[in-house]
N, C-alpha and C positions, 0 to 999 in steps of 0.2 A: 319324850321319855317312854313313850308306849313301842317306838321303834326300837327301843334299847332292847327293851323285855322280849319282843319279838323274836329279832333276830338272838337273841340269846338261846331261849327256848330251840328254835329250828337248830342252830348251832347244838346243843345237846342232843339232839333227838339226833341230827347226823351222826358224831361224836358216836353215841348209844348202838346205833344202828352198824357203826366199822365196828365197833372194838367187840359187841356181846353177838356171840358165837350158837346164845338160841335164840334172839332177836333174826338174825341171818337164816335158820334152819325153817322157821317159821314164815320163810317169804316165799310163795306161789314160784313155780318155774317159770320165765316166761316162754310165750309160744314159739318163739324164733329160735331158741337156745335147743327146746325141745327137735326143733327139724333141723339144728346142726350137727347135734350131737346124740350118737346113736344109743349110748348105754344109759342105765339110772346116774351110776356113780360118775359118770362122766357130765350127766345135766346137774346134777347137784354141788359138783366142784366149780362149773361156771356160774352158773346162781351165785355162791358165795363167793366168789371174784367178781363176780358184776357187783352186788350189793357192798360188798365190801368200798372197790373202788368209789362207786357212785357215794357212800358216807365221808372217806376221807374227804374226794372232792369242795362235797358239802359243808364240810367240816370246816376246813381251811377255808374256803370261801366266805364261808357265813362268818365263821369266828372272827377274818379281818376287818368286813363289813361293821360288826359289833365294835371292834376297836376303835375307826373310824369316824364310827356315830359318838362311842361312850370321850373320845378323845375331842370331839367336837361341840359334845353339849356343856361337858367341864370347865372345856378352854376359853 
């Protein structure tokens, strides 16, 4: 049952993390982004496509996982 909660949790937190737009603003540039790309607004629009992406991912992932778990402790 404690796996349920778990993965639920991390499922919101991903969820949170795509969809709120100052959650995203508030995430560090990474370093490699910074040497790809040469302007601010140019490293700020990948940052938020990175974070973005990397949430849905998460999101999706985990949320099945959840289903999975909550469809197998019921059943």
């Amino acid at each position: 049952m404690i796996e349920l909660l778990i993965l639920t949790l991390v499922t919101v937190l991903c969820w949170g993390l795509a969809l709120s737009k100052s959650a995203r603003t508030k995430m560090p540039i990474p370093w490699w982004i910074k040497t790809i790309e040469k302007s601010e607004e140019e490293q700020k629009q990948m940052t938020e496509i990175l974070f973005r992406v990397i949430g849905v991912a998460g999101g999706v992932m985990f949320g099945l996982m959840t289903i999975l778990v909550l469809a197998q402790t019921f059943a």
